[in-house]
NUKELUM-636118 format. One record per atom (N, C-alpha, C, O): y, z, x. Coordinates in steps of 0.05 Angstrom, whole numbers, plus 5000, padded with zeros to 4 digits. Each point is the difference from the previous one (the first is absolute). Layout:
N
YZX/...
end
This chain:
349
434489043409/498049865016/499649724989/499049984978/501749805034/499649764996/496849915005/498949985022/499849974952/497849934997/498949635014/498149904989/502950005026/499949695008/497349824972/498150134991/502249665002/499149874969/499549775010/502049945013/495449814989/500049805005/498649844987/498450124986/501549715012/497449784976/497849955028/499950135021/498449604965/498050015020/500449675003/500449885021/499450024956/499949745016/501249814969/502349964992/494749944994/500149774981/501950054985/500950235000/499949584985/501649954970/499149834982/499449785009/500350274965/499349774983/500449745007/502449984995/496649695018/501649824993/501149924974/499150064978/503149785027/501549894970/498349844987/499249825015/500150164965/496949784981/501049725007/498149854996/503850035011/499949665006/499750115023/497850084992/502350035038/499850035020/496749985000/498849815010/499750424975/497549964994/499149814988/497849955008/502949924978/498749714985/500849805031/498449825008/503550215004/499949705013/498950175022/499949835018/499350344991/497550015024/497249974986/497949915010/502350174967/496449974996/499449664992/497949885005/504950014981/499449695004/500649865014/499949754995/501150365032/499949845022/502249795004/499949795014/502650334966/502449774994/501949875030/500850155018/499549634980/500749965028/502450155017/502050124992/497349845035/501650215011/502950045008/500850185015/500649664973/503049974998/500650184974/501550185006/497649834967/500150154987/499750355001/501450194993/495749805022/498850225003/502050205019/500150255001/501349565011/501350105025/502750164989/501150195011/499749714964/502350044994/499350274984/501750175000/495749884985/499450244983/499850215019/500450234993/499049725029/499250235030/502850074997/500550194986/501449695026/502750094997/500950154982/500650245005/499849624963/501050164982/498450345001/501150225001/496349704998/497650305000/502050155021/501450194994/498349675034/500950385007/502650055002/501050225001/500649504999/503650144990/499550234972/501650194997/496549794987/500050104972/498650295002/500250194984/498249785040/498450255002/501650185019/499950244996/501649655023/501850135016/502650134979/500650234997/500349624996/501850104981/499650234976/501850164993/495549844996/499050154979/498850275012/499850234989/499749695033/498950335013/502450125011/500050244996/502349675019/502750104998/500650124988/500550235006/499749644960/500250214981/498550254992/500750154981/497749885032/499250264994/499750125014/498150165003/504249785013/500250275020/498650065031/500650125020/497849764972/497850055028/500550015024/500749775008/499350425012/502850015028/497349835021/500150025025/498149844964/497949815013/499049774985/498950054979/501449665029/498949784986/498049975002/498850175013/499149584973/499349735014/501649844991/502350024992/495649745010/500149694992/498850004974/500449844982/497850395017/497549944981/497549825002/498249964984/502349925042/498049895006/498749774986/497649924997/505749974992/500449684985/499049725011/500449784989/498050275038/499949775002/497649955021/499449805012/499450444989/497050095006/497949884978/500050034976/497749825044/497949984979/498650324988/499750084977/499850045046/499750294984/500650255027/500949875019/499050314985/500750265017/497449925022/500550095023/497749814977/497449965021/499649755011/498449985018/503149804972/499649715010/501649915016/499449905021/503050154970/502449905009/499449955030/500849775004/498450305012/498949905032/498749685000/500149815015/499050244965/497349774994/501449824987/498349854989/503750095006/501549784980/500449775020/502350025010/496849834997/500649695017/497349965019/499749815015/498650404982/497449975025/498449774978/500249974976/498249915042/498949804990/496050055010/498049894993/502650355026/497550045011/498450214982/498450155013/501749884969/499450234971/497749844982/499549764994/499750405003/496749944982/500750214976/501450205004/497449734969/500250114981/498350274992/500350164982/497749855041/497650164986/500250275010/497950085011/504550104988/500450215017/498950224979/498849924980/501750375025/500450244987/500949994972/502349964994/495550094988/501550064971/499550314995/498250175000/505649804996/500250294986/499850064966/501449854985/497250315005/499949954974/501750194987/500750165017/500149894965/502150104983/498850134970/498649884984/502550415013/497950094972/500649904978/499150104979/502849635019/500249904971/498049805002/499149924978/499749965050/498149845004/500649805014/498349865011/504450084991/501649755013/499450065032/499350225009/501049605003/499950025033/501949835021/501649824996/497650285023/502149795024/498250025022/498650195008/502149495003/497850015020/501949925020/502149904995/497150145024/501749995037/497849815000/497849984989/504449805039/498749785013/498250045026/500050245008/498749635005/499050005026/500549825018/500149764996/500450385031/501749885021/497749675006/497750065007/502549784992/498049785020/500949935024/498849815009/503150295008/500049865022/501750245017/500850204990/499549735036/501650215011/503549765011/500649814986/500850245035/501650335000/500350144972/499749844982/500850375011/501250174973/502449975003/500550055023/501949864962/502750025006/500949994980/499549784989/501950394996/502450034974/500249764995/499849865020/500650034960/501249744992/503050064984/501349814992/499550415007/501450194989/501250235012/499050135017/503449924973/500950335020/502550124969/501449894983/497750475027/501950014970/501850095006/500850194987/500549695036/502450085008/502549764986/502450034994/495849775003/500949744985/501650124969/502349954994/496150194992/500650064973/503250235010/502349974993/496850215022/502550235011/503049795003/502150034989/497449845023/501849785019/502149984979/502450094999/495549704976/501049924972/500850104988/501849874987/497850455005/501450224989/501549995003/501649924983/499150185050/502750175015/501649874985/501650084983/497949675023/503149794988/500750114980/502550055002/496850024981/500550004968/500750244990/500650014976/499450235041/501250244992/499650215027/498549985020/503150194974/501350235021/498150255002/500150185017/497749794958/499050284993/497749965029/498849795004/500950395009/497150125014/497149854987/498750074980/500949755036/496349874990/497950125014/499549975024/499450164960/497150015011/498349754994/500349864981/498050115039/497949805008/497450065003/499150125019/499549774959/497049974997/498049915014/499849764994/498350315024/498349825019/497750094991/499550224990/498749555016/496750084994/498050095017/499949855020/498850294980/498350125027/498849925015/498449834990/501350205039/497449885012/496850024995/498149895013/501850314960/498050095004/497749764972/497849914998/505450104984/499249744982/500049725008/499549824984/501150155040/500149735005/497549975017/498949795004/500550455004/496850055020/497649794982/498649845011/501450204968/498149874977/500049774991/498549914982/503549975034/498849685009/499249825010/499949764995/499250445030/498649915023/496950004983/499150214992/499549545002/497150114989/497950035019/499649925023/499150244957/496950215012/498049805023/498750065020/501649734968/498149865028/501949725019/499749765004/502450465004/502349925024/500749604985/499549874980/501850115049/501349785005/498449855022/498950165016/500849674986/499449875031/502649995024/502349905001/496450215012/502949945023/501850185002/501450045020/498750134953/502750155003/498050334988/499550054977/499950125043/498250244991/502450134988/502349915004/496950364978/501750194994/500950135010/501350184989/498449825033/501950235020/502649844996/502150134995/497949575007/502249795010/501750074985/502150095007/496849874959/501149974976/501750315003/502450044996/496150115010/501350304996/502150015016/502050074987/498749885038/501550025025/502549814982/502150124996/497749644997/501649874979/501050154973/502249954989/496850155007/501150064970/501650285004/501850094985/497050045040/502050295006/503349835019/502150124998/497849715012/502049905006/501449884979/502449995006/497149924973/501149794974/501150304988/502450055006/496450114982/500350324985/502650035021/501949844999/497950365018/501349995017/503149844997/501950164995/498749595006/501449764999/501750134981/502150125001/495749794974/502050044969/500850215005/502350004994/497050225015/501950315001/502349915017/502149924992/497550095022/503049935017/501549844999/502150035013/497549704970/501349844995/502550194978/502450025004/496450064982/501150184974/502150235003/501950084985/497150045045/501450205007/502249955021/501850165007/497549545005/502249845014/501949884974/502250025010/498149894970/501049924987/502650224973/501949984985/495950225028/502550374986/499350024973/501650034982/494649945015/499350104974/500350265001/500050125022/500550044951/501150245008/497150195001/499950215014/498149714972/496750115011/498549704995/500949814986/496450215031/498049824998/497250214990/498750175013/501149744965/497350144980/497349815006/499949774991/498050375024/498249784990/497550094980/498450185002/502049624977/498650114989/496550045000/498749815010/500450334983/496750085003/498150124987/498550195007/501949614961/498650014984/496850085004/498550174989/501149595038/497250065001/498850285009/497650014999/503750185009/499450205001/498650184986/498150135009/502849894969/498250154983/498049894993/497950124998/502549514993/497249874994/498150075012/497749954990/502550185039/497349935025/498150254996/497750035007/503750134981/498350264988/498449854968/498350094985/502749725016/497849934971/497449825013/497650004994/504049825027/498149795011/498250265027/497649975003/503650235011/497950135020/500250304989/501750055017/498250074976/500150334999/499450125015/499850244997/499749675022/499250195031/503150055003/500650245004/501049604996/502650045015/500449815023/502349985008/495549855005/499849885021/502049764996/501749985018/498449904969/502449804992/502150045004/501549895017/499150294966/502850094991/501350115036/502249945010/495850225001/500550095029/500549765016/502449995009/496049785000/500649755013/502949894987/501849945015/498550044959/502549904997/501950135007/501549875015/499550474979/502050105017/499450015028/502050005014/496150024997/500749875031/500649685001/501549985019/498249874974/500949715001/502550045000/501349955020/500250174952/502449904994/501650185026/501949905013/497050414991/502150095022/499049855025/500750105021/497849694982/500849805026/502449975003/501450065019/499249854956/502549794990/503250205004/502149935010/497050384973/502550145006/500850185031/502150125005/495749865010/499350095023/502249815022/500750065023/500049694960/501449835018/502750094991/501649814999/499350374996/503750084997/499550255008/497950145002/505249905002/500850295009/499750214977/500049914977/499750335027/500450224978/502549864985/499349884980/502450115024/503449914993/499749804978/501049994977/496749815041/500749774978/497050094973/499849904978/498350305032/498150074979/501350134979/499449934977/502950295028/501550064971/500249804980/498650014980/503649745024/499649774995/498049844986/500649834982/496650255028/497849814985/499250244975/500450245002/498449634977/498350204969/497749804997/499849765006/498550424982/497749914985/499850004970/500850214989/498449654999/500150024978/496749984988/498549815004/500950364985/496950014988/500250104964/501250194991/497249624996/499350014977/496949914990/498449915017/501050104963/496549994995/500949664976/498949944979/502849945031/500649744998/501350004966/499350134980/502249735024/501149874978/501449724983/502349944996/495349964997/500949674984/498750014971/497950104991/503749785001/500249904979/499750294980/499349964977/501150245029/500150234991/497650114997/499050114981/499849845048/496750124997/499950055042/501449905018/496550294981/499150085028/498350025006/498350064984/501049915045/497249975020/498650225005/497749955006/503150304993/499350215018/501050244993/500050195015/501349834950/501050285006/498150234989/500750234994/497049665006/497650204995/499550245032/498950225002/502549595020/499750205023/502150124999/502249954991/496550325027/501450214995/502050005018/499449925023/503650184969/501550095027/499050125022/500249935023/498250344962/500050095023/497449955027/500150105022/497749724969/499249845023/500649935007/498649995021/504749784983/501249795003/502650145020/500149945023/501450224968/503150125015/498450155023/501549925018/497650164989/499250205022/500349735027/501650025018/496849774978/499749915024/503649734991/501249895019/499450074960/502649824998/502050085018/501149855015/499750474983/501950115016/500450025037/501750085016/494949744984/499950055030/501149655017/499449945023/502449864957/501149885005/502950075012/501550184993/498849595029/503250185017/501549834992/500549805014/501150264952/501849934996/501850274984/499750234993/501849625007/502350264985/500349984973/501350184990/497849664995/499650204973/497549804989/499049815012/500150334957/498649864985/500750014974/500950214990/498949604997/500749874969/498050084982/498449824997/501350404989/496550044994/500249924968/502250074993/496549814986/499750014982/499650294977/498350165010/502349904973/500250284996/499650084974/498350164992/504049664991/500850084975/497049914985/499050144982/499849655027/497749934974/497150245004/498550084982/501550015046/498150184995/499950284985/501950164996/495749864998/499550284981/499650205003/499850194985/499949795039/500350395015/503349955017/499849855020/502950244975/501149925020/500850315018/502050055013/496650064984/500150335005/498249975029/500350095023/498049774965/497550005025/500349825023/499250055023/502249744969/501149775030/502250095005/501049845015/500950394979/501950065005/499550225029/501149995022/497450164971/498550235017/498249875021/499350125020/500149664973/498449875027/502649865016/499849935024/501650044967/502749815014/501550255014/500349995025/500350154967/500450295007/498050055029/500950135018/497649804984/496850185007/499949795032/499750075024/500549664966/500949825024/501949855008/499649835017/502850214974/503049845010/499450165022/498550195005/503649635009/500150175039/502949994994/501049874981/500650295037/502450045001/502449835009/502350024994/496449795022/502049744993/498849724984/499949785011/499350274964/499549854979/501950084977/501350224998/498649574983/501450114970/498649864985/499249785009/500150304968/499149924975/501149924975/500850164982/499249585017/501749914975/497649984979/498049855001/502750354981/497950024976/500549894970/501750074984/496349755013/500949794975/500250164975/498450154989/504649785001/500450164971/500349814984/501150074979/498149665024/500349844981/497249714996/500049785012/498450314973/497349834993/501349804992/501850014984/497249785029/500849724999/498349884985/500349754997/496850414987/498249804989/500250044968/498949864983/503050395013/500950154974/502749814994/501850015017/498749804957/501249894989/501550234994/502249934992/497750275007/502150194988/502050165016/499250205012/503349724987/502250075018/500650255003/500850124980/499149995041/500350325008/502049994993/501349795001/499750494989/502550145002/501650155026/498550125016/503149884986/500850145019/499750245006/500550055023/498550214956/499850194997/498150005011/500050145021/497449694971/497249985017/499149915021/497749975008/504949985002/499249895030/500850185011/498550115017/504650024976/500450295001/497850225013/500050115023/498549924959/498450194997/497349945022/499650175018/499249644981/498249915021/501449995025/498450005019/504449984991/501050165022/499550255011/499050095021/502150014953/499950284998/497450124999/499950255003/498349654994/497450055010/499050005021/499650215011/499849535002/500049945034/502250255013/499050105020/502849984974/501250195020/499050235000/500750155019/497849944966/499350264999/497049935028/498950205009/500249525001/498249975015/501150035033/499750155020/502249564968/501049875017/502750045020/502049894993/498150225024/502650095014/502949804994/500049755004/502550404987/501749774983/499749775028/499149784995/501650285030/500549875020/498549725013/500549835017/497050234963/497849805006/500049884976/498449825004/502650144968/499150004976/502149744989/502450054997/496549664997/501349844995/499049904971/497750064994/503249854994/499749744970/499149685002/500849825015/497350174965/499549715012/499149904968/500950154983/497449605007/498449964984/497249965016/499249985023/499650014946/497450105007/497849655028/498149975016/503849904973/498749765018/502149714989/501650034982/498249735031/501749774992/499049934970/497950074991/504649754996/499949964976/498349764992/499949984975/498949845036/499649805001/498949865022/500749775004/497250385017/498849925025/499449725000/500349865020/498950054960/498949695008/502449824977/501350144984/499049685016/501549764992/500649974970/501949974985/495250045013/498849914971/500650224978/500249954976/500150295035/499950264976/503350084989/502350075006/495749854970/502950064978/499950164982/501249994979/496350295033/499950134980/501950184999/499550164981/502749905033/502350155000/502549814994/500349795013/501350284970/503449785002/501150145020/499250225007/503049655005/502149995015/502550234978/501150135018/499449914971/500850134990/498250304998/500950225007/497049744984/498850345006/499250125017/498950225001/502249515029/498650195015/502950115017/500050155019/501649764973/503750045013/499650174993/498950155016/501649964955/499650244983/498850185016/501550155012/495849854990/498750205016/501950105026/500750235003/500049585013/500650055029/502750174992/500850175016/500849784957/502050095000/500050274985/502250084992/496050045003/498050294987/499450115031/500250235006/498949565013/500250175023/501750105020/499850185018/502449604973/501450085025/502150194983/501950065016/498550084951/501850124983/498050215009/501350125017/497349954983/497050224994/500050055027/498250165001/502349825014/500150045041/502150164998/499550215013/503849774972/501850085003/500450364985/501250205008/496849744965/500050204988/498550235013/500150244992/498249655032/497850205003/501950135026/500450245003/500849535016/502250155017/501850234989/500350235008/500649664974/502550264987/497850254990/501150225000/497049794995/498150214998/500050165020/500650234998/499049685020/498050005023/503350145022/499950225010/501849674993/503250105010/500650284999/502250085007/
end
């Protein structure tokens, strides 16, 4: 039984790549470190095997902006998310209307292809996080219905651009998901956002929904998180009721994995698959293969082999700035997962 193995998105940047974005070095230089970064990241994830790329997402301000990179109609005073080491990130607010991408990540796919033969998956960010920059006391001129009708066409866009271009999946990711159980606990949030985002997947065929994944984690930067005090199992019951064909779940760092295993069990639908993270991306300490092994071999005893995929637990490096992982430990990792995927197949055969 061929177990299918995929990453999710980030990669460490290279530290001059990071020094000349955080100092802003001019852009003929900067231009040339973008290059080297993902010929280096493309090449290094090759080596380990992985029968799925990225880019690493070398040339992204972070996994949630990238839309927002050239708009000029953005106000600073958006959504702060806070983080349990204490650090935070704050999203912008829209000032003006139409809403239109300034950005598409079909751009980054494009740049890949060139550069190697392996299968790219492609990272997109949700409609439901970009909902949160429309602010609380509107726009003049442009109500939120407008903004909304806009931003499910933009969502929309980037998916298809991605899947016109022969990414081999489009993941979007949806961090904010679990956050909204910290910010509403009714559930009322978290419910508006998966109806928002299936606006968005409501616009493809079943065919092309195999095709699309979600990816949900209780966030991860700088080796710290937003939300993983909520529980799975408030959170997967209503996740699964998105119409896409699989989900990317974070796995390995939680401490019951017996208990989100049996709720995943309890709500996968039968044309979904579950790629379950066997490799904690916030743990400096490099899995073994035996142990990724084995956290396979766990999930199957839940998980039907047929539905049951490999993933890490979330990207290595979501925003620009974070270097609390090397580029080297986190290859490592991916390459514990994709040795540890193989061991658990020959088990499993």
């Amino acid at each position: 039984m061929k177990i299918p193995t995929e990453p999710i998105g980030s990669i460490p940047r290279p530290a001059e790549l990071i020094a000349a974005i955080t100092s802003q070095t001019n852009g003929a230089d900067l231009q040339k470190l973008y290059e080297k970064a993902i010929n280096d990241t493309l090449n290094q994830f090759e080596k380990t095997g992985s029968p799925v790329i990225t880019d690493g997402e070398q040339t992204k301000s972070s996994f949630a902006t990238y839309p927002l990179e050239g708009l000029t109609d953005l106000s600073p005073e958006g959504m702060t998310i806070n983080f349990e080491d204490g650090h935070s990130r704050q999203l912008p607010l829209l000032t003006k209307g139409p809403f239109r991408y300034g950005n598409y990540a079909s751009k980054y796919l494009a740049n890949a292809q060139k550069l190697t033969q392996t299968p790219i998956k492609q990272a997109i960010i949700s409609a439901s996080a970009l909902s949160l920059i429309y602010p609380a006391n509107g726009i003049e001129g442009y109500p939120q219905s407008e903004f909304m009708a806009d931003l499910l066409n933009e969502c929309e866009k980037d998916i298809r651009r991605c899947l016109d271009e022969g990414a081999y999946k489009v993941q979007m990711d949806f961090t904010e998901g679990r956050l909204s159980l910290k910010l509403d606990p009714s559930g009322g949030v978290l419910k508006h956002f998966i109806a928002l985002n299936n606006q968005v997947f409501d616009r493809f065929t079943k065919e092309e929904q195999q095709k699309l994944g979600v990816h949900v984690c209780p966030g991860g930067d700088h080796d710290s998180t937003h939300s993983a005090d909520i529980d799975y199992a408030d959170f997967l019951p209503d996740l699964f009721d998105l119409h896409v064909g699989s989900f990317c779940l974070q796995l390995a760092s939680e401490p019951d994995h017996v208990k989100v295993l049996k709720t995943i069990k309890q709500y996968l639908k039968p044309d979904q698959k579950a790629f379950i993270g066997v490799i904690d991306v916030l743990n400096p300490v490099i899995e073994t293969a035996e142990q990724v092994r084995d956290r396979v071999l766990e999930a199957a005893q839940y998980i039907p082999l047929n539905q049951l995929g490999t993933t890490d637990d979330c990207g290595f490096s979501p925003f620009c700035d974070d270097t609390s992982t090397t580029r080297e430990t986190a290859f490592a990792k991916i390459k514990a997962r994709v040795e540890g995927t193989k061991l658990a197949e020959k088990e499993l055969s």
